[in-house]
ROMARGU-280588 format. One record per residue (C-alpha): residue number from 1; x, y, z. Coordinates in Angstrom, 3 decimals. Layout:
<pts>
+-----+----------+----------+----------+
| num |       xx |       yy |       zz |
+-----+----------+----------+----------+
| NUM |        X |        Y |        Z |
...
+-----+----------+----------+----------+
</pts>
This chain:
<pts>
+-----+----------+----------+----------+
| num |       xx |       yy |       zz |
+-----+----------+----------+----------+
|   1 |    0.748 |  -51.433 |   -5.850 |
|   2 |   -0.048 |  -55.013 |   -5.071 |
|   3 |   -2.011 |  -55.510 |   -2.114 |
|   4 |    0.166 |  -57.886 |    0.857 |
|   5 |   -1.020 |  -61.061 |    2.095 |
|   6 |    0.669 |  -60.649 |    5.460 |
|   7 |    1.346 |  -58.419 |    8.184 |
|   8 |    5.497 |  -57.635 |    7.251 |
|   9 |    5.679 |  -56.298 |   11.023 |
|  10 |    5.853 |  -60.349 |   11.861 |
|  11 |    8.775 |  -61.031 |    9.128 |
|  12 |   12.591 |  -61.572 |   10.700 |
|  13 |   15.452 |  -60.269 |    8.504 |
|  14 |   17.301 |  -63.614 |    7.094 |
|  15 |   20.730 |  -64.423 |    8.459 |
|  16 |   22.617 |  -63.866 |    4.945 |
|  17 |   25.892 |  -64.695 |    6.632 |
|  18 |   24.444 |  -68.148 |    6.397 |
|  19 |   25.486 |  -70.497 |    3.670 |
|  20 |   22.617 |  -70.392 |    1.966 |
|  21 |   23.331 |  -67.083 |    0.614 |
|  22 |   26.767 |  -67.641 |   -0.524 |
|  23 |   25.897 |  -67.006 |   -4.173 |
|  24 |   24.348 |  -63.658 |   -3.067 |
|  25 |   27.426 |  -62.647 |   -1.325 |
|  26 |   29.541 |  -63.814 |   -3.852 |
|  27 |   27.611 |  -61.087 |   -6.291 |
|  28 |   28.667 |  -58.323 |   -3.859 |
|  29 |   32.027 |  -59.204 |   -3.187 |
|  30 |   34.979 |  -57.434 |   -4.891 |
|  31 |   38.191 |  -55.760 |   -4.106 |
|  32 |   36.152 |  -52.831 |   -2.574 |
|  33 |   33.791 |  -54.954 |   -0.792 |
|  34 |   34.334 |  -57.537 |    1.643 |
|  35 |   31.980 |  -60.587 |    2.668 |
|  36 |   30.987 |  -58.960 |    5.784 |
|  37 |   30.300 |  -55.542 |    4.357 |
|  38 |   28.226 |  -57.759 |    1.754 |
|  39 |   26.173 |  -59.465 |    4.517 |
|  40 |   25.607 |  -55.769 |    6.549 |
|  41 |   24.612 |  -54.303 |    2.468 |
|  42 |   22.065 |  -57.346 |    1.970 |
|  43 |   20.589 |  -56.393 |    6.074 |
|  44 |   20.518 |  -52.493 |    5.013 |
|  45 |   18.225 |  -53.747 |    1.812 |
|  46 |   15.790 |  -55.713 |    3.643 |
|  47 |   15.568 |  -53.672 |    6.580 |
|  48 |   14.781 |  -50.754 |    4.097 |
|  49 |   11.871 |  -53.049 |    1.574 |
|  50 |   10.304 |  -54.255 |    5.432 |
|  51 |    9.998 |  -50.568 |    6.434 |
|  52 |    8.355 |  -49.555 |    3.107 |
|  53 |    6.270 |  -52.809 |    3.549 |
|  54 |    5.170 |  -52.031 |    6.788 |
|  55 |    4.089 |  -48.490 |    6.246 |
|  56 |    2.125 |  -50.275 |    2.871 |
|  57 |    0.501 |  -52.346 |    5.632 |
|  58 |   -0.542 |  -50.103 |    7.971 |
|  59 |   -2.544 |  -47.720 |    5.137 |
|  60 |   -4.035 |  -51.114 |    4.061 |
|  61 |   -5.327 |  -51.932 |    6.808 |
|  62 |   -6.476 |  -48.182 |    7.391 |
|  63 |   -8.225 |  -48.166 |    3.796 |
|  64 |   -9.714 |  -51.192 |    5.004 |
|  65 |  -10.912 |  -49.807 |    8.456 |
|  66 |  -12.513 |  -47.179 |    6.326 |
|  67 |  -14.251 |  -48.738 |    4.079 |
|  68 |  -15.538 |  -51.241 |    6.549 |
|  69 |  -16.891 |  -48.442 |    8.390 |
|  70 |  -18.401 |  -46.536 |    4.878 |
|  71 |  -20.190 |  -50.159 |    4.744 |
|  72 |  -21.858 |  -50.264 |    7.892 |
|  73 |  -22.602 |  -46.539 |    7.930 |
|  74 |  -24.393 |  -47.643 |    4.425 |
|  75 |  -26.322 |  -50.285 |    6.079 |
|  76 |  -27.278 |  -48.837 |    9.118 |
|  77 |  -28.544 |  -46.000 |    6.657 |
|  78 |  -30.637 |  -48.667 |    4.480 |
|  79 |  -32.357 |  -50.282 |    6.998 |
|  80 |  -32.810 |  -47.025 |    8.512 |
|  81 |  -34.913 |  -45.974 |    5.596 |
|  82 |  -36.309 |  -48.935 |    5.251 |
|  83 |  -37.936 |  -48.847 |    9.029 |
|  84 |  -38.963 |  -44.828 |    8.211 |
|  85 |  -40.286 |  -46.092 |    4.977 |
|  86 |  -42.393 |  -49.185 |    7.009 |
|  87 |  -43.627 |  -46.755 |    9.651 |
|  88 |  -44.387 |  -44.323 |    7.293 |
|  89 |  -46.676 |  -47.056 |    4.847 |
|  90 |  -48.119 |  -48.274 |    8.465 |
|  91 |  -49.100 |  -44.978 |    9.347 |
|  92 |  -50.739 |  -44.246 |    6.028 |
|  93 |  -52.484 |  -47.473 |    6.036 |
|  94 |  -53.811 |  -46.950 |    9.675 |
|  95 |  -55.372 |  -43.318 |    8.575 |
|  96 |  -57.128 |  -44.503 |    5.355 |
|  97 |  -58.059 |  -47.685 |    7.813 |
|  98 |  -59.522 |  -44.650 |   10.491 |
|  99 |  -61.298 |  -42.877 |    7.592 |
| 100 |  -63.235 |  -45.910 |    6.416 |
| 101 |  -63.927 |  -46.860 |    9.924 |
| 102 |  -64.206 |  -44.303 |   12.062 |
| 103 |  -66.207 |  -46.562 |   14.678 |
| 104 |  -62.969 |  -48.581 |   15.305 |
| 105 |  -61.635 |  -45.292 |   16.846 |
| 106 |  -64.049 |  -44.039 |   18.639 |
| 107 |  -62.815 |  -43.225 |   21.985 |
| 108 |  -64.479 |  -45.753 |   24.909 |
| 109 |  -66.337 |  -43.741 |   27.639 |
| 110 |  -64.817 |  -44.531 |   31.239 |
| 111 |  -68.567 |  -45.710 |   32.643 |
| 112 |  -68.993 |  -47.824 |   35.749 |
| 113 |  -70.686 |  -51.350 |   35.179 |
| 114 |  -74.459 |  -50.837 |   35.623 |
| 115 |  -75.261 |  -52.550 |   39.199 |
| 116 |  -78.844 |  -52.157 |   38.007 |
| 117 |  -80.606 |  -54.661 |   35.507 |
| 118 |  -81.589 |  -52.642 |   32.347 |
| 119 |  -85.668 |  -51.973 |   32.637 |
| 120 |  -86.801 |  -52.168 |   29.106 |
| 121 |  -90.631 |  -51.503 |   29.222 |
| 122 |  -92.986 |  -52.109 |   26.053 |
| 123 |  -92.723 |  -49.851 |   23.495 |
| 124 |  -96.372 |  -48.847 |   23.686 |
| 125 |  -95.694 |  -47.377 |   27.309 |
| 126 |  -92.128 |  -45.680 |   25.799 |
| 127 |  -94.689 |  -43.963 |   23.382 |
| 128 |  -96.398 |  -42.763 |   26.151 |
| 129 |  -94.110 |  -41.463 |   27.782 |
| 130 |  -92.080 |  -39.752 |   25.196 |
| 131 |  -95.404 |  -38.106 |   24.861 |
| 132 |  -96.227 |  -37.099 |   28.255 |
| 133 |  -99.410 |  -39.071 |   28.483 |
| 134 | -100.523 |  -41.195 |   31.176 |
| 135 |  -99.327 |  -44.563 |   31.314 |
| 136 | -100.436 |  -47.346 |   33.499 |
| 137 |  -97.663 |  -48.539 |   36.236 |
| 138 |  -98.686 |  -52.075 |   35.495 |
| 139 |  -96.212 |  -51.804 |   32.573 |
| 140 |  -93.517 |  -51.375 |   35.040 |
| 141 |  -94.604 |  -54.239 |   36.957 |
| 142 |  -92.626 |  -57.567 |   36.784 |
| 143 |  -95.733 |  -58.993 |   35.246 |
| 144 |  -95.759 |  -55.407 |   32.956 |
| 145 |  -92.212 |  -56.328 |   31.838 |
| 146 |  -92.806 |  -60.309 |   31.380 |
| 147 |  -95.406 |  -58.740 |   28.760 |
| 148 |  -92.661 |  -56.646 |   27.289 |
| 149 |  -90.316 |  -59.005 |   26.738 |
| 150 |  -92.549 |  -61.463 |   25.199 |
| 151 |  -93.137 |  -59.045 |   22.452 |
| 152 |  -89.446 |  -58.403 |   22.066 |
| 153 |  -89.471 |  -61.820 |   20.397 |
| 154 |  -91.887 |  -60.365 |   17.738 |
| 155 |  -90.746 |  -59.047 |   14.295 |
| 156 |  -90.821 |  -55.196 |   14.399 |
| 157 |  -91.971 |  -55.276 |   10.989 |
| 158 |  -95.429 |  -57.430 |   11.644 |
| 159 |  -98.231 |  -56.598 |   11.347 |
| 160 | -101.904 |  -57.680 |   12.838 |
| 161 | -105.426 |  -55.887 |   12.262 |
| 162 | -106.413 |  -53.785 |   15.527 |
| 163 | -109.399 |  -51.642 |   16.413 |
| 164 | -108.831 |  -48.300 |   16.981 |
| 165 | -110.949 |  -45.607 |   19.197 |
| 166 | -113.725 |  -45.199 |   16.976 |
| 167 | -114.387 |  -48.736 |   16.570 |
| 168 | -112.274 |  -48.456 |   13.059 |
| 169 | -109.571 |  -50.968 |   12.251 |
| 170 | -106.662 |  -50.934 |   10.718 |
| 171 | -103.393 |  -52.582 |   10.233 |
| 172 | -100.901 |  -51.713 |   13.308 |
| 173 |  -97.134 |  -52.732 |   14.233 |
| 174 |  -97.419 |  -56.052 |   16.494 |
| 175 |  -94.139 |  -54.575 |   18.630 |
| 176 |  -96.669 |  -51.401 |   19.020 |
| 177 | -100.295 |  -53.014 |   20.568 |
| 178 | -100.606 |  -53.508 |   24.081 |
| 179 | -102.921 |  -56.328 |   25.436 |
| 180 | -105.492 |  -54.284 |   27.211 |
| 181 | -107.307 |  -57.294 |   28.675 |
| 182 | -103.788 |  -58.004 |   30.821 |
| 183 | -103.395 |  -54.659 |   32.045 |
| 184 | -104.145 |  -53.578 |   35.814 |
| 185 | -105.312 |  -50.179 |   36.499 |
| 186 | -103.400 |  -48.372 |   38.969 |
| 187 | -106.256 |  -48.347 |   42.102 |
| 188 | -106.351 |  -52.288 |   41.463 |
| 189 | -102.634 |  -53.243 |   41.647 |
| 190 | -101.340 |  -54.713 |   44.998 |
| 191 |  -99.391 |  -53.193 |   46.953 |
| 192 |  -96.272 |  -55.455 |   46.145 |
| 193 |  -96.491 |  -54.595 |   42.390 |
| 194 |  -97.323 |  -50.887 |   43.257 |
| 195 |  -93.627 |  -50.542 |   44.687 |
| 196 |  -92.211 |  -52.628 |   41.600 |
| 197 |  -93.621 |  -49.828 |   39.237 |
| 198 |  -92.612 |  -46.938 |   41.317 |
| 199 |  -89.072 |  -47.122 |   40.967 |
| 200 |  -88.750 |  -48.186 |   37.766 |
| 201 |  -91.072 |  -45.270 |   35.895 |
| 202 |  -89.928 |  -43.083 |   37.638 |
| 203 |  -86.051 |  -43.978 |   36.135 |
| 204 |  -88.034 |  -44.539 |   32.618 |
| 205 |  -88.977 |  -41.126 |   33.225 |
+-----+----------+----------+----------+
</pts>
């Protein structure tokens, strides 16, 4: 069945009493039939192809509805897949992306800023402490740490020629020596550098 252009519920029935349809009346007309009876005949027809037109329309537009709504049911599934399908690649990319670098992930500890400046004494007096031998306090004196931190600046890997104990030498870590000439023993350190160490070996500690 063809498919209509136009919505039949809008169409009015012609007035085939009119002289424009004098031919068509003509066709009806006999000894059994009068004009009038063919103008009410004519009515009856059109009346009767509008109804059948009108039910055509309304399951057109129905089919229509229905496929309209097949079509955006089809959609809304595609791009559903598609954002599963994104989510899906994202999350796959972001574990391979945690198992290379696990670091990235690692959870952040929930630590107070440090109100405290960081004492970093020489790593000669670290040694000695890690070993529980005595270490002087003037390393944890301001003039101690000045020392320190002017052999931060040298290469961990150098090397220079010391003398050991037993008036041997041999080739030593430059980060590692201590200037013995520069150090204070304890009984000769003033009081104001005496309460500088304190503090800070016994935190080192």
């Amino acid at each position: 069945m063809p498919r209509l252009s136009s919505d039949p519920n809008l169409s009015v029935c012609p007035n085939y009493a009119d002289e424009a349809f004098a031919d068509t009346r003509l066709q009806l007309t006999n000894e059994n039939m009068t004009e009038a009876q063919a103008v009410a005949v004519l009515r009856n027809i059109w009346q009767a192809q509008n109804i059948a037109a009108k039910n055509q329309w309304q399951a057109q537009v129905e089919a229509d509805r229905e496929r309209q709504e097949n079509l955006e049911r089809l959609n809304d599934e595609e791009q559903e897949r598609q954002e599963q399908e994104r989510l899906d690649e994202e999350e796959a990319s972001r574990k391979e992306d945690k198992k290379k670098n696990k670091h990235k992930y690692s959870a952040i500890p929930q630590l107070d800023v440090p109100i405290k400046p960081v004492i970093l004494p020489s790593p000669y007096a670290i040694r000695k402490l890690d070993k529980g031998d005595y270490v002087e306090l003037w390393y944890f004196t301001n003039d101690g740490l000045d020392d320190a931190k002017l052999k931060s600046s040298v290469d961990e890997d150098a090397m220079i020629m010391a003398t050991l104990a037993g008036g041997n030498t041999a080739w030593v870590s430059a980060a590692s020596t201590r200037n013995a000439a520069a150090v204070v023993d304890d009984e000769n350190l003033t009081f104001e550098n005496f309460c500088q160490a304190c503090p800070r070996i016994i935190d080192a500690m």
